[in-house]
N, C-alpha and C positions, 0 to 999 in steps of 0.2 A: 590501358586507361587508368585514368588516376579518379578514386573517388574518396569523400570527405562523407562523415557519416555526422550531422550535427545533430549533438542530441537537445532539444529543449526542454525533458522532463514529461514524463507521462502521469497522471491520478488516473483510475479505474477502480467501476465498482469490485474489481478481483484483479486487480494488477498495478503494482507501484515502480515509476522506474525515475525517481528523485532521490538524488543523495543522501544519506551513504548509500542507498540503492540504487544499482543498474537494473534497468529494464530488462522483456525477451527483445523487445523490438531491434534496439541496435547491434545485440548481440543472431538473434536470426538472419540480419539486411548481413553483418560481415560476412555469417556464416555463407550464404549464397555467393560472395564475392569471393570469397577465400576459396571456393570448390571451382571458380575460371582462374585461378592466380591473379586478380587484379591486384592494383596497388591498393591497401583499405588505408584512412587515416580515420580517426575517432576524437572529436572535440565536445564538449561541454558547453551549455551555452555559457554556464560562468566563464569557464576559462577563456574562451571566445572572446568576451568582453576585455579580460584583460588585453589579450593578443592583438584586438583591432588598437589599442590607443598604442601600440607600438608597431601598427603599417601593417598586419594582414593581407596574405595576396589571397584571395580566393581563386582568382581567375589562372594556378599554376594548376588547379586543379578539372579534369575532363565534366565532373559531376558530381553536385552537392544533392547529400538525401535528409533533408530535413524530418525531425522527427517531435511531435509534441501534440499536447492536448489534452484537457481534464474535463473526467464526467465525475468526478468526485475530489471538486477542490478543497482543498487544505492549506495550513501554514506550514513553514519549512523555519527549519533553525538555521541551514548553512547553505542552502540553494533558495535561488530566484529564476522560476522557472519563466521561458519563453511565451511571449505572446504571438499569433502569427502574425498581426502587425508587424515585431519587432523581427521577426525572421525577415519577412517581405522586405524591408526598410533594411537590413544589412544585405543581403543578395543582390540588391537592384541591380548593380551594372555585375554582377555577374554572368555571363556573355555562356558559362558551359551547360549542360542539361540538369535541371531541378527537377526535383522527384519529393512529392509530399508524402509523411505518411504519418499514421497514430491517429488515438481520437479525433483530435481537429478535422482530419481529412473524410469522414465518416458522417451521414448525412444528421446525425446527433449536433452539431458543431461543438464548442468546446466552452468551459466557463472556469477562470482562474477564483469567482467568490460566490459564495449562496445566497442566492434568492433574486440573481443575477444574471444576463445571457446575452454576449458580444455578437450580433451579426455581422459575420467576416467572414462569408459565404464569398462574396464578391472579390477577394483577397485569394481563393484559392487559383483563381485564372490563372495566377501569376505564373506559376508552373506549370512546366510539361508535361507532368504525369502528377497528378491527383491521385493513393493509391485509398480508395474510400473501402476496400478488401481487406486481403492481407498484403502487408508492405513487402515481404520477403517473395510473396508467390506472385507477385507483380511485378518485381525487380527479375524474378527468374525468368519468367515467359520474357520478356524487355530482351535478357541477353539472348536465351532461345531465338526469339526470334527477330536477329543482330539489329538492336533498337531499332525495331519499326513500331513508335506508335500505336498507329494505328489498325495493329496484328492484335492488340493485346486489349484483356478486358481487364481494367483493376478494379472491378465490382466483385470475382471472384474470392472465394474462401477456403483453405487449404484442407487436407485431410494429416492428421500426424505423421502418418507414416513419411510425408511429401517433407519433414520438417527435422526428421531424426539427423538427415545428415548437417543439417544447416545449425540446428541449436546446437552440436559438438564440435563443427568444424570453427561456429565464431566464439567458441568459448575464449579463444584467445586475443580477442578485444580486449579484453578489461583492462591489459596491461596497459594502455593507454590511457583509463581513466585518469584522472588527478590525482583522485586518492586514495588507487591502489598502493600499496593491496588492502588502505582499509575502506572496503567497498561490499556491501550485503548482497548476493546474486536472488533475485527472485525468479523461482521457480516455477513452471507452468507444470499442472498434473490432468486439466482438463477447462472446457469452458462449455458456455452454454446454464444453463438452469431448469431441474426439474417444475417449478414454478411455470415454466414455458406453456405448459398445458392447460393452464386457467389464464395466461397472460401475463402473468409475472404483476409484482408490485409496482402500483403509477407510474412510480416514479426512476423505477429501474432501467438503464441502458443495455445488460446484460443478453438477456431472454429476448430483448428484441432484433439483439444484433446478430445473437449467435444461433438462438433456439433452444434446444433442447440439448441437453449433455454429450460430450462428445472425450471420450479419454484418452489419456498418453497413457501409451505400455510399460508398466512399470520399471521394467528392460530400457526402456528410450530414457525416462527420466535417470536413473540410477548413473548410465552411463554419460548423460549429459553433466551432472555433478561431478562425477569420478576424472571428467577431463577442466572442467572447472579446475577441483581441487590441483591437478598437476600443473594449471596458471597459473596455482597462487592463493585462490581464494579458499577463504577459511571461515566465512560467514555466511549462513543461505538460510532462505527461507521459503518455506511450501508455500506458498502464497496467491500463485494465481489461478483461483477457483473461488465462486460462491460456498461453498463448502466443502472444508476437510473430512468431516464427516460420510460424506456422500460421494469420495470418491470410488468410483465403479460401484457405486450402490445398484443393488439387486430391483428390476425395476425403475431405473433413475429418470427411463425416457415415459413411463408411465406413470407415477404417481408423484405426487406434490410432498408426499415425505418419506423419500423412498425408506426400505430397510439397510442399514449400512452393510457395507464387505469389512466386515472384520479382517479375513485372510489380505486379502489385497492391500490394505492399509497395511498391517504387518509386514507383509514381503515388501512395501515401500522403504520402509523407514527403515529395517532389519538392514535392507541390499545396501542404503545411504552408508549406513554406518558399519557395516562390515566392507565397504569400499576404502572410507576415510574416515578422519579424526578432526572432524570440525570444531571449529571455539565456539560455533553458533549453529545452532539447527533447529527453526522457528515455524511456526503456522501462522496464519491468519485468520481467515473468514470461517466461521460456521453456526448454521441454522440451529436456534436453543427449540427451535419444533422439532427436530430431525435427534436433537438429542434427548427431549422428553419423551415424546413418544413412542422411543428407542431404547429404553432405558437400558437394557441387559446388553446389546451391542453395543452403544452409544460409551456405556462403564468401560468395554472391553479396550475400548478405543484407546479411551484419555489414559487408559493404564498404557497403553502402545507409546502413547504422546511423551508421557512420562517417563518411559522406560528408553527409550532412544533418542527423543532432543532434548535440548540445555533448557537449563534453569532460567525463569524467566519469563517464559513462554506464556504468551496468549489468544485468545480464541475471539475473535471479534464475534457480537454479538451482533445482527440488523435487525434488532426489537424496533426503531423510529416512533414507535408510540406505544404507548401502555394504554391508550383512551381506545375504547372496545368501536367507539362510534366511526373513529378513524382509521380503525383496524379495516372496518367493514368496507367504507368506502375506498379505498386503496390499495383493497384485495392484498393485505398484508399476511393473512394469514397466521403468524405466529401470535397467541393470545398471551397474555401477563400470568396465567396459568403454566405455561408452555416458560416460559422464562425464568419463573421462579424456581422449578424444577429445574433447570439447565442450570443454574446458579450452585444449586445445592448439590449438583453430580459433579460437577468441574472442582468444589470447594473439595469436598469430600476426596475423589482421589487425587486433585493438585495441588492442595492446598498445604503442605509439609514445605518447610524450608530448602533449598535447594544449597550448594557449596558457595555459590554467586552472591548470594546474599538475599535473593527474591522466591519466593513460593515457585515451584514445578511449573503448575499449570493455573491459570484463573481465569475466567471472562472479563474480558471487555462489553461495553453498549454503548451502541451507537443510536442518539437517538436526532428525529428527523423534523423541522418543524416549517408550516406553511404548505402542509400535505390539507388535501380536500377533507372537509366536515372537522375540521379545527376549529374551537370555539377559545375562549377565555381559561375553560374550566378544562382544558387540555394539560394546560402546564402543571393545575392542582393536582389532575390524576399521575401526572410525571412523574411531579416530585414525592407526591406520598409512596409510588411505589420505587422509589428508589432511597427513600426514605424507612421504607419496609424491609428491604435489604440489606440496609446498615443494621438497623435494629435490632435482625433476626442473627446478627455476626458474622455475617457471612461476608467475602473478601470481593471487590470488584478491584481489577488492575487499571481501571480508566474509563473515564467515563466523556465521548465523544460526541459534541450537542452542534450542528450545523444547522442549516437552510437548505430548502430545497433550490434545487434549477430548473428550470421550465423546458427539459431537453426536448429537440421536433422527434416526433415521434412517441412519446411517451404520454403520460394519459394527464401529465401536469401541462397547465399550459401556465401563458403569461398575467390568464387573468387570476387564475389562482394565485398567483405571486403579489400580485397587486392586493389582493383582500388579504393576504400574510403578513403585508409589508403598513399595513392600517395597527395590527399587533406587534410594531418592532421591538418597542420601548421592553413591551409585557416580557419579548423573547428577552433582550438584553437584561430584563434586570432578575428574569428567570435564569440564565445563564450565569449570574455573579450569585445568585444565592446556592447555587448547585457547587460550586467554585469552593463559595466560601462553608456553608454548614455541609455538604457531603463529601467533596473534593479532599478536603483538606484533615478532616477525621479518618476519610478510608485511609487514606497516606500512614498515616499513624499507627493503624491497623494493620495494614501492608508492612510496612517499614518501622518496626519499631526502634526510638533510641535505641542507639548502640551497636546496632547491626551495623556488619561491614560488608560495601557492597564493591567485588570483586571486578579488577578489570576497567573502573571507568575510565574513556576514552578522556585524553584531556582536549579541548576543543579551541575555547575563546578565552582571553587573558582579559578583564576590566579593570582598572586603580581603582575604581570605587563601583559603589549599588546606590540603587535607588532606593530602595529599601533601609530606612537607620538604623533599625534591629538589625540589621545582620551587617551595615558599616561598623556599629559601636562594636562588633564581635570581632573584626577586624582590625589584629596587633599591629603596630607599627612596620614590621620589616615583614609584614605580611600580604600577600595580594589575591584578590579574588578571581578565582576560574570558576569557567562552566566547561563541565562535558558531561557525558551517557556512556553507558554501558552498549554494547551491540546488541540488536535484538527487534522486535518487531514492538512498538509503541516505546523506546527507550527513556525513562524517565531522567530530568533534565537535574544534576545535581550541582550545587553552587558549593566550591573546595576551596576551602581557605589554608591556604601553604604559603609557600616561598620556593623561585625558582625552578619553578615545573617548570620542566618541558613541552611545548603544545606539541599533539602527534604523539603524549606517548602515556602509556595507562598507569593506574595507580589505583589502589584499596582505600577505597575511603570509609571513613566509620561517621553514620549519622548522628549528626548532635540539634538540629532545627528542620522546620518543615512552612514551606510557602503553602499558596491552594494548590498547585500541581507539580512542583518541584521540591525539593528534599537540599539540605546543605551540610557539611559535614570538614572533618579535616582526615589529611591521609595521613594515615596509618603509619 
């Protein structure tokens, strides 16, 4: 059998699979195909696009496994991710077996914007196999049990050990992507959430979907990277977990902030890089509760963070509010006490310049708005404490301000969104003052003139900006690029040269700063 693996792009509260990122998902679904010798093919929705206005057959193929769905949508620089509309509307006369999988297909359904939510429940008919589980342990039992339908249950949920051989065997997808080999693998270390135990936050899909924590043998991950790396890849990132902190934390199925595994996190990161020699070895998610009230572990850690991945590196923060009244109501948990501290731990041992051009380690926050017991005076509490954080000198690497979605199942619904959506204006013009008085100062902070920032990928060529300041800066036989460096939040630098090559890196040294981007020439 011949099967087509279309990815459309996955957002997850603990998992990214949008360009430069590959997902687990298409990389597990080959891995399971690659362990019967089927034929695997691997497309992008982008490139998709291209390939139908020049006659796309789909129908040469036995079996298309569509894959997409966002519980935490975002903007993208160089991908436009899948709707399942737009899936449905390209398959139609496709005549071979359809197999749904990823957020979409999970009773949460899926939303591409905040404050937002597409009912296209009715759209999953479309397919033969809905896998609303896990897409790989659905796919498995399918051929197990030589595609009968209706043998198989794609409600179920895998155990790791079920996964070890699937996440090494498809490490060799990637070479298919577009833009290998520059392509960032995000890595799974565990899911679920200690938070499970009280319900988790309103408005999290996490804890509902998965439970309570569940971990990969630090053995499985190591050796899933180590066959990565002999594909090719040279960019990854810990990424898919609510916290890094908390991996195999002592406790994790019992308490809301567990104590962390020091040892365990070491033997992670130590086995990575005593495997390979990566350009990029990044974190994401972690709890600033789990690191305040942790403080002597929590130190132990970020020195680990520091001591074995690249410069660069950041720690997303899910603070969503600073307002204590919204805390309460959304069973958030972590307090503005709890954040400040985690600010001040991450500054302190990450906070040193790295060879790249960027500080070690820093926080990110993420903050969250059109959550229950939101008033006017929410935004005031936002802003002064992030406003307190500048003040106090302290470094944030980015600062993340969205909508919520009204996912089914979660404790938001759609009339909360409706009474958020009475405050648009207050959010938007909250979001340009954040942009412009803290956005654009931390940058400066961050990035001081003159620093050279190592490595940026060169991306998009424009003849001119929108922007006159930085057109007037703009020599005659010069032209204006945009790229990033590789990395988890990669910030967007505007390079004024001549003659670059798109696809290929360059040193650039900063000379100007927008609200969330940086400009500079190379070196």
């Amino acid at each position: 059998m011949k099967f087509l693996i279309l990815d459309g792009y996955t957002d997850e509260p603990a998992g990214l699979g949008v360009p430069p990122y590959i997902g687990t998902y298409p990389r597990y679904t080959a891995g399971v195909l690659y362990k019967y010798n089927y034929d695997v093919h691997y497309i992008t929705i982008d490139k998709l696009r291209e390939e139908i206005k020049k006659g796309f057959d789909f129908n040469k193929f036995d079996a298309v496994i569509a894959i997409c769905g966002f519980h935490t949508p975002g903007k993208y620089l160089n991908a436009n991710p899948a709707t399942l509309k737009e899936i449905v509307s390209i398959l139609y006369d496709f005549r071979g077996l359809k197999i749904l999988g990823g957020p979409v297909a999970t009773k949460f359904g899926s939303s591409r914007e905040g404050g937002k939510i597409k009912d296209e429940k009715n759209l999953k008919y479309f397919f033969d196999i809905v896998a609303s589980g896990d897409l790989e342990l659905t796919l498995y039992d399918l051929i197990e049990n030589n595609f009968s339908i209706e043998k198989i249950n794609p409600e179920k949920l895998r155990y790791y050990s079920q996964i070890r051989e699937f996440a090494i065997r498809g490490a060799k997808i990637v070479k298919q992507h577009p833009n290998y080999p520059y392509i960032i693998a995000e890595i799974e270390t565990y899911r679920g959430c200690s938070r499970h135990i009280s319900g988790g936050c309103s408005f999290c899909t996490e804890p509902r979907r998965f439970g309570s924590p569940v971990y990969r043998d630090e053995k499985d991950i190591v050796d899933e990277v180590k066959e990565l790396y002999l594909n090719g890849v040279r960019y990854y990132r810990i990424g898919r977990q609510p916290c890094i902190f908390s991996y195999k934390a002592k406790d994790g199925e019992k308490d809301e902030v567990p104590k962390p595994n020091v040892e365990a996190i070491e033997r992670l990161f130590k086995g990575i890089r005593n495997n390979i020699k990566p350009e990029v070895l990044h974190i994401d998610n972690a709890n600033p509760a789990v690191i305040a009230r942790h403080e002597n572990e929590s130190r132990e850690i970020a020195k680990i963070l520091v001591k074995y991945c690249t410069g660069g590196n950041v720690a997303a923060f899910g603070v969503e509010s600073f307002d204590e009244n919204v805390i309460k109501k959304n069973n958030l948990l972590t307090t503005p006490e709890d954040v400040l501290k985690a600010v001040k731990i991450l500054n302190e041992i990450g906070g040193s310049r790295s060879s790249g051009g960027l500080p070690h380690l820093l926080p990110g926050i993420n903050l969250l708005f059109g959550l229950k017991g939101e008033t006017k005076e929410t935004f005031n509490i936002n802003y002064n404490y992030l406003k307190q954080i500048y003040d106090e000198g302290y470094m944030i690497r980015r600062i993340n301000i969205r909508q919520v979605v009204p996912f089914f199942g979660t404790d938001i619904s759609v009339k909360d969104v409706k009474k958020a959506n009475k405050r648009k204006k207050l959010f938007l013009s909250f979001k340009e003052k954040i942009r412009k008085e803290i956005d654009n100062a931390m940058l400066k902070r961050v990035i001081p003139k003159g620093t050279v920032l190592k490595d940026v990928f060169v991306e998009v060529m424009k003849k001119d900006s929108k922007n006159p300041s930085l057109s007037n800066k703009i020599k005659e036989k010069d032209a204006l690029y945009f790229g990033r460096q590789f990395g988890s939040y990669p910030i967007l630098v505007g390079i004024i040269g001549k003659d670059l090559k798109l696809r290929s890196f360059v040193d650039v040294k900063i000379t100007g700063y927008g609200r969330r981007s940086i400009t500079g020439r190379v070196v």
